[in-house]
C-alpha positions in Angstrom: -20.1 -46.3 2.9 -23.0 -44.5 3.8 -23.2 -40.9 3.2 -24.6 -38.4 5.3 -24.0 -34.9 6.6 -20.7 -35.8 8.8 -19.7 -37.5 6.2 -19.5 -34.4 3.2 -19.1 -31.7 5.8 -15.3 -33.8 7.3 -15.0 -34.1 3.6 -15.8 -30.5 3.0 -12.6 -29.9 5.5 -10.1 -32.0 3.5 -11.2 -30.3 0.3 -10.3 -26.5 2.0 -7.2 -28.4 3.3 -6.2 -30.0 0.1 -7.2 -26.5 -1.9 -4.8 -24.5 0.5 -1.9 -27.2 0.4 -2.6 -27.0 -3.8 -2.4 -23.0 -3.7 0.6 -23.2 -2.0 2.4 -25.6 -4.3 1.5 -24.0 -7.7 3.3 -20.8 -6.3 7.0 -22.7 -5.6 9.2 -21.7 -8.4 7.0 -20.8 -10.8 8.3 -19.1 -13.8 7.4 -15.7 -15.2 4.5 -15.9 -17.3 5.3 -15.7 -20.8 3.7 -16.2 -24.4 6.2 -18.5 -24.9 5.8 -20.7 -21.4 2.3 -21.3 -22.2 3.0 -23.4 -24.3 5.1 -25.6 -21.9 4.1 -28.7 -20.3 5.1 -27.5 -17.5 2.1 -24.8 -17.7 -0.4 -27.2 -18.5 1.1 -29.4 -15.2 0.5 -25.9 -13.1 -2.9 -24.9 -14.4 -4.3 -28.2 -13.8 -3.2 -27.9 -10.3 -5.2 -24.5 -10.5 -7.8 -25.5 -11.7 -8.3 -28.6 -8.9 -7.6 -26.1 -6.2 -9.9 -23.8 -7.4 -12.6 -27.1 -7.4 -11.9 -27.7 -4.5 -12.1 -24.7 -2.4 -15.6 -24.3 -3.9 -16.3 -27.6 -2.2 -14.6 -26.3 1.3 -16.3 -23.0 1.6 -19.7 -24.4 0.9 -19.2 -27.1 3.4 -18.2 -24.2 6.0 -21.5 -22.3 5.4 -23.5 -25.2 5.2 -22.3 -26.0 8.4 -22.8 -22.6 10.5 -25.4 -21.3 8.2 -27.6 -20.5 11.6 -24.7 -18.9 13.2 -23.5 -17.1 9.9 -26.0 -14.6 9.1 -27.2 -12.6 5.8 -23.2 -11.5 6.2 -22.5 -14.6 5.9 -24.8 -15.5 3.2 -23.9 -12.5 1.4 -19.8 -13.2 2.0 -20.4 -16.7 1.0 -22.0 -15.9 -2.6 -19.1 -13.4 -3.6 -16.7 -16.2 -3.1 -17.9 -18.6 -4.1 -18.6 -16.3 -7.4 -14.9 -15.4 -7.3 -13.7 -19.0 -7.3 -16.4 -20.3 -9.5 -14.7 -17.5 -12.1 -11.3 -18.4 -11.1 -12.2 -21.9 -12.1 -13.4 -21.0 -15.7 -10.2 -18.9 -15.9 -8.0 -21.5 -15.0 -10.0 -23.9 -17.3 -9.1 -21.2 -20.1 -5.7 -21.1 -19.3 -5.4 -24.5 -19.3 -7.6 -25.8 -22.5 -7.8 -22.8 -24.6 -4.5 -20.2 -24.5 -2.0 -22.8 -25.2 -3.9 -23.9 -28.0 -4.2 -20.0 -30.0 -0.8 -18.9 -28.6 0.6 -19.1 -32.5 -2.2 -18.2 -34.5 -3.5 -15.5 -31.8 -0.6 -14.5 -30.1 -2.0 -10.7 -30.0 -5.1 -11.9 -27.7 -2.6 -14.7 -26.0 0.0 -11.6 -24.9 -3.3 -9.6 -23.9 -4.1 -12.7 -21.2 -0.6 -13.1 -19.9 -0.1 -9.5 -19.5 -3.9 -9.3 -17.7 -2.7 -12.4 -15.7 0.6 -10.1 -14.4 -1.4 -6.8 -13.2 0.4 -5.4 -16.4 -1.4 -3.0 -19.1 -3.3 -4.8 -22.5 -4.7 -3.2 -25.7 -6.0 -6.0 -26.6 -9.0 -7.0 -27.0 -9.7 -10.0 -24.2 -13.5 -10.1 -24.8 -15.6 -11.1 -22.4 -12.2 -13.1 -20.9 -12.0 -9.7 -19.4 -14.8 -9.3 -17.4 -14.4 -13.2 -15.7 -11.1 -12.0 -14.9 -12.8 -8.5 -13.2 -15.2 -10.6 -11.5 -12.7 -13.5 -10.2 -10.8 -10.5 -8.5 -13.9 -8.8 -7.0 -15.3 -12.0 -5.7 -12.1 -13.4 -4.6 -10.7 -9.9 -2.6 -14.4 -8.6 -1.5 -16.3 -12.1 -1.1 -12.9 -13.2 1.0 -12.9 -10.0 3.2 -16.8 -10.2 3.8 -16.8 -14.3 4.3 -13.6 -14.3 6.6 -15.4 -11.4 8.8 -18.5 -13.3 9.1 -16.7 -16.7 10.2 -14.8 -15.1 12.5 -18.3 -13.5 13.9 -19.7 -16.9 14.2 -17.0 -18.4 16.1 -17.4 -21.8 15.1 -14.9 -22.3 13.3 -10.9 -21.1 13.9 -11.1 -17.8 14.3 -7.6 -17.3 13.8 -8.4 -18.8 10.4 -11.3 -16.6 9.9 -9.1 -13.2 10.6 -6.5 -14.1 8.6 -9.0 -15.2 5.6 -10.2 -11.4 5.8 -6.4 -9.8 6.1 -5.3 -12.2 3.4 -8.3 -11.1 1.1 -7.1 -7.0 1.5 -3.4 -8.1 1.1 -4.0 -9.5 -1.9 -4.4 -5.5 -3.4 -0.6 -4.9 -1.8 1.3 -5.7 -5.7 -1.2 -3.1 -7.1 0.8 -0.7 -4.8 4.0 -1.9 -4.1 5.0 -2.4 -8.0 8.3 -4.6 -6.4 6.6 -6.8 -4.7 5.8 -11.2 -5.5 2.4 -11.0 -5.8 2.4 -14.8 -5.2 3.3 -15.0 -1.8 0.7 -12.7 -1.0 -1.5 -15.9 -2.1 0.3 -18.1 0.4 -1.8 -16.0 3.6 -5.1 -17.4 2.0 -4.0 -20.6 1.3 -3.1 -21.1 5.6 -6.7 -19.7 6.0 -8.1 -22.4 3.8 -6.2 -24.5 5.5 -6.4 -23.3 8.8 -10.5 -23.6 8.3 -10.9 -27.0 6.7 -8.3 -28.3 9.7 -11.3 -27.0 11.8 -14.0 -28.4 10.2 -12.8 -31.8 10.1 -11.7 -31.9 13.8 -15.0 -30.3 14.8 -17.2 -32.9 12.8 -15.2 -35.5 14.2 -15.1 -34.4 17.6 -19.1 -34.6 17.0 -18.7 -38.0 15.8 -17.2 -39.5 18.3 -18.4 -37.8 21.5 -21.9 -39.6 21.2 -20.1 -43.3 21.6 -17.8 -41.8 24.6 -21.4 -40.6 26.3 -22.8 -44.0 25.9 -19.5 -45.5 27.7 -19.2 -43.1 30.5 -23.2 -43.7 31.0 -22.2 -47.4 31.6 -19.2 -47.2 33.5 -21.1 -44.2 35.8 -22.0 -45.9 39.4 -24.9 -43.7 39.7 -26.8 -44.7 36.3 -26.6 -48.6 37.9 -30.2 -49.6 39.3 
């Protein structure tokens, strides 16, 4: 297969797709995060899925600036680095999560409750590190770089724009849980994932729409009476 622009940008629109469908998944059912469930398969199972979603929304959103990066703008530019940043540190947390905590959870389970309760919005003394910052700048990038990269897609209008407005809203809601104490913070994640969706849908059609309306020219040039000498 040969590769070429087409090619990885329609494959940039399944990755967003398959990274929304992923987010969406990891969020059915799952269990309240404990000391004692990371140590579960059934965590490993979940933070693997994490940590491909996370993969491959890196791969979506490039493909979507690469793709408009005329159109886009320093906004976009700007939107575009901050999440990428927060999903490049969402991936090394996930990594963590998956790799590292189950494995000190018995012989560090001071520093292992410090993570779960940092990975629930809940209050640590413990010391996390520099675990601490990634986590700071995976929220930052993910809420900020979401809001700022959702306004300037929408702004550029080659993509979905509903997509592109509810990438932004979804970015802001994700700070509801830090004010409404009561509320799932996970479906609050299920907004972004559409978005991703909702984009790579668009950027696959598009790119293919592209694709094929060069061969329907040629065969409307032939068929036209008025192109016949």
């Amino acid at each position: 297969m040969q590769i070429t622009t087409t090619t990885l940008t329609r494959a940039a629109g399944l990755a967003a797709i398959a990274a929304g469908t992923l987010f969406i998944a990891v969020q059915v059912k799952h269990p309240e995060i404990t000391v004692d469930f990371v140590q579960t398969a059934q965590w490993k199972v979940r933070q693997g899925m994490k940590v491909a979603m996370a993969t491959l929304a890196l791969a979506g959103i490039t493909g979507m600036y690469l793709r408009q990066v005329r159109q886009i703008g320093l906004l976009g530019l700007v939107g575009y680095l901050l999440f990428g940043m927060g999903y490049l540190a969402m991936l090394c947390v996930e990594a963590i999560g998956l790799v590292v905590v189950p494995t000190i959870a018995q012989s560090s389970s001071e520093y292992v409750g410090g993570v779960v309760a940092r990975a629930t919005n809940g209050s640590t003394n413990a010391d996390l590190g520099l675990f601490g910052s990634l986590n700071g700048v995976q929220g930052l990038g993910y809420i900020v770089g979401g809001l700022v990269f959702g306004i300037a897609l929408y702004r550029a209008g080659v993509l979905a724009r509903w997509a592109a407005a509810l990438l932004a809203v979804a970015a802001l809601a994700t700070l509801a849980p830090l004010f409404l104490p009561v509320a799932n913070q996970r479906l609050f994640a299920v907004p972004n994932a559409i978005a991703l969706m909702g984009l790579g849908w668009s950027l696959w059609r598009e790119h293919r729409a592209a694709t094929l309306e060069p061969a329907t020219s040629t065969i409307d040039a032939r068929l036209d009476p008025a192109g016949a000498r």
